[in-house]
KEGU-679519 format. One record per residue (C-alpha): residue in three letters; chain; x, y, z. Coordinates in nm, 3 decimals. Last residue first. Example, Ala and Ser with C-alpha at 12.3 -4.5 7.8 and 13.67 -1.06 7.14 Angstrom:
<sites>
SITE  residuo  cadena       c1       c2       c3
SITE      SER       A    1.367   -0.106    0.714
SITE      ALA       A    1.230   -0.450    0.780
</sites>
This chain:
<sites>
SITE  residuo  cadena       c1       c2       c3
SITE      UNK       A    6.938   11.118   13.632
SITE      UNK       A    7.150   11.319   13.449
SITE      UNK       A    7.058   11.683   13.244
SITE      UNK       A    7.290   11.842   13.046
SITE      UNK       A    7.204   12.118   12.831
SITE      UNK       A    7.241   12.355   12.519
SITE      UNK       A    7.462   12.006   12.401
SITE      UNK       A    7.772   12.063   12.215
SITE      UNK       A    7.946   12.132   12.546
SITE      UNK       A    7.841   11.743   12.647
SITE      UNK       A    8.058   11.598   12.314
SITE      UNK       A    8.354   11.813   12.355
SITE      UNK       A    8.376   11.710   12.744
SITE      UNK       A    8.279   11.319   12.675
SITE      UNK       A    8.611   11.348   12.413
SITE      UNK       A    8.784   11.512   12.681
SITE      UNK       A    8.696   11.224   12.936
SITE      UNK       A    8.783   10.935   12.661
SITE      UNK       A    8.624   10.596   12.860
SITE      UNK       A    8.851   10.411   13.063
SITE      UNK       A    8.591   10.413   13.337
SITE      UNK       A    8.275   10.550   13.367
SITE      UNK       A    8.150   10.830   13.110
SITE      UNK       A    7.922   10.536   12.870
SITE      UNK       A    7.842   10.331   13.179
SITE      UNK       A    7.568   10.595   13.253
SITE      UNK       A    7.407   10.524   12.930
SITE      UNK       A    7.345   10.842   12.702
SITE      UNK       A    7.028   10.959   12.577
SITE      UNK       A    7.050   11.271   12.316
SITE      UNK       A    6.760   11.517   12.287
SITE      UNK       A    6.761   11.692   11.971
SITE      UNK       A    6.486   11.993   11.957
SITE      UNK       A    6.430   12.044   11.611
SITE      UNK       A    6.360   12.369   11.406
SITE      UNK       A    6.548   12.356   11.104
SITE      UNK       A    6.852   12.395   10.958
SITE      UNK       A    7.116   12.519   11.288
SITE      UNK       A    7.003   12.225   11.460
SITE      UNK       A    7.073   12.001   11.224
SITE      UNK       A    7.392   12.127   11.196
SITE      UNK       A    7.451   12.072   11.563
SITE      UNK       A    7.321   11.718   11.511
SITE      UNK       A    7.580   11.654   11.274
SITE      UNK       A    7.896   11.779   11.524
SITE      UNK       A    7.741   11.515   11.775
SITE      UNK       A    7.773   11.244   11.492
SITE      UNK       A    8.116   11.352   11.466
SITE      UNK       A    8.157   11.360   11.857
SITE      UNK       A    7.996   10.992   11.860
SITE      UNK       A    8.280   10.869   11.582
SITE      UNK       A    8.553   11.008   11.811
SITE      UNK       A    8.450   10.890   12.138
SITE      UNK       A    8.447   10.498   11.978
SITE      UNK       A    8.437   10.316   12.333
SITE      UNK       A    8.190   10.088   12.208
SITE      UNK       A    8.000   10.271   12.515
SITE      UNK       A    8.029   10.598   12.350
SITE      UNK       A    7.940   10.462   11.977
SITE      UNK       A    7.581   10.363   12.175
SITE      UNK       A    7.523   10.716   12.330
SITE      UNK       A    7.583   10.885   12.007
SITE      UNK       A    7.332   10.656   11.831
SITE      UNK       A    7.108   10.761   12.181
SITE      UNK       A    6.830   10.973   12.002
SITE      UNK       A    6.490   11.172   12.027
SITE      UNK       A    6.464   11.415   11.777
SITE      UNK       A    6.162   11.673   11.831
SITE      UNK       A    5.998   11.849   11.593
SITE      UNK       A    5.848   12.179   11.611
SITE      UNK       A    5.617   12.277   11.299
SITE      UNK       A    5.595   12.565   11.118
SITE      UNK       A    5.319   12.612   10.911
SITE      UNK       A    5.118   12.389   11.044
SITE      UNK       A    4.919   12.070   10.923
SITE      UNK       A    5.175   11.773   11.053
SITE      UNK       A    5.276   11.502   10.831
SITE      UNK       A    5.467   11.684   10.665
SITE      UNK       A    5.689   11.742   10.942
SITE      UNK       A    5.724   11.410   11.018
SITE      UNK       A    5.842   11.320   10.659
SITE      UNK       A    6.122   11.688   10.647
SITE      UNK       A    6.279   11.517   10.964
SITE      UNK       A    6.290   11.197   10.848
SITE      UNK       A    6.457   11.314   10.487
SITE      UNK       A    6.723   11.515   10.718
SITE      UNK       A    6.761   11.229   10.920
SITE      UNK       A    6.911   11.086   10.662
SITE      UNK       A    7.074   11.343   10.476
SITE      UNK       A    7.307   11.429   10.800
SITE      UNK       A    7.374   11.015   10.853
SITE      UNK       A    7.453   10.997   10.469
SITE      UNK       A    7.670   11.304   10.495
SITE      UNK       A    7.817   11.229   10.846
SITE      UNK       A    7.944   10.847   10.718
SITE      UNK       A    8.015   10.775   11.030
SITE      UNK       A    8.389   10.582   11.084
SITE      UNK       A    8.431   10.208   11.227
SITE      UNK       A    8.481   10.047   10.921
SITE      UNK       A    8.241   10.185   10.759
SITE      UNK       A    7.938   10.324   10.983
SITE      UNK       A    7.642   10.506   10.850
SITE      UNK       A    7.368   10.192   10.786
SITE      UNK       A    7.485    9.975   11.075
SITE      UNK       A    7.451   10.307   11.316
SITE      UNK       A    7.098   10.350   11.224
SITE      UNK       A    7.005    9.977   11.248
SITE      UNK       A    7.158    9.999   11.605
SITE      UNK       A    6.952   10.315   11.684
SITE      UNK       A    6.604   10.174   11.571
SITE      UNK       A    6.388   10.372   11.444
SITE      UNK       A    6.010   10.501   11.602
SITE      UNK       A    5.883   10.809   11.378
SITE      UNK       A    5.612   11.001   11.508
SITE      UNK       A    5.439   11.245   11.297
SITE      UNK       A    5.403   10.971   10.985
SITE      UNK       A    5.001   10.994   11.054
SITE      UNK       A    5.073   10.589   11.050
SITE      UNK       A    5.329   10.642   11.362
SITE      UNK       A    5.070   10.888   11.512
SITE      UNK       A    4.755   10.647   11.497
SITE      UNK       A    4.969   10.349   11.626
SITE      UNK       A    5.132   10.590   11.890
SITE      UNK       A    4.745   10.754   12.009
SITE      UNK       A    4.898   10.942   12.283
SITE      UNK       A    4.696   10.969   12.614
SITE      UNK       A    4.977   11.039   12.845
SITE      UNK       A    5.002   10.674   12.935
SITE      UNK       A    5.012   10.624   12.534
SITE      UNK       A    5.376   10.814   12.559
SITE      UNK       A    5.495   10.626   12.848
SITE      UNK       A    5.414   10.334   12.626
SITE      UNK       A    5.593   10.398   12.321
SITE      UNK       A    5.875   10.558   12.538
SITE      UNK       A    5.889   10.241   12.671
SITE      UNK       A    5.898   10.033   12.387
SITE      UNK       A    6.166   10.284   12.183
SITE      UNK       A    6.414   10.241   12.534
SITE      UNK       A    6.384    9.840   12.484
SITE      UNK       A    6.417    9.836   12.118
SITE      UNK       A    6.706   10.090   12.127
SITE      UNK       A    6.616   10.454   12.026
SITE      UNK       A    6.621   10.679   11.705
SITE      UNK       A    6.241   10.850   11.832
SITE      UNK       A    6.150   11.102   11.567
SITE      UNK       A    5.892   11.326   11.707
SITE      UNK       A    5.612   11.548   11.605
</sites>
């Protein structure tokens, strides 16, 4: 199962990277075990005036995680949460929104059993961007991986 909370662009090629590897997206999206959402949209629904909302974000993706995973016949199913909101707040420049957000994902983490893998553009840690902030946000993570 997987919750994809990309941009357009990054959702339609995962979308087709995924049916390269024989993935039936249509079938899965209507099966409710993958969930394609749209970062931006995410964002506008959680920010006020600049600031997440971590309850409504937290609950959120709470009630996507709990839809995928009934959509799936085990017992115990791994999902995995594909997203780059973070990413997006760190090239606004807003560090301290994307840490909360960060901070949210760690709960998540600790309630069920998701893997959380975060995309981040490059431009988001060049230049005039909040290195500590980037710090706090990248030891959150189990790993860091760049390409």
């Amino acid at each position: 199962m997987a919750i994809a909370i990309l941009t357009k662009s990054h959702r339609d090629g995962l979308a087709e990277k995924l049916k390269d590897h024989g993935f039936d997206v249509d079938d899965e999206i209507q099966q409710g075990t993958y969930i394609p959402l749209d970062a931006a949209d995410m964002l506008s629904t959680i920010m006020t005036k600049g600031v997440p909302d971590r309850i409504r974000f937290f609950e959120g993706l709470c009630d996507f995680i709990e839809s995928a995973a009934k959509g799936v016949k085990k017992a115990h199913p791994r999902i995995a949460l594909c997203a780059e909101c973070v990413g997006l707040l760190c090239a606004q420049g807003n560090t301290s929104a994307a840490l909360q957000l960060e901070e949210v994902g760690s709960d998540l983490i600790e309630l069920y059993d998701v893997d959380i893998l975060c995309a981040y553009p490059f431009s988001s840690f060049q230049g005039g961007t909040d290195d500590e902030a980037i710090e706090k946000i990248c030891a959150l993570h189990t790993a860091v991986y760049s390409q």
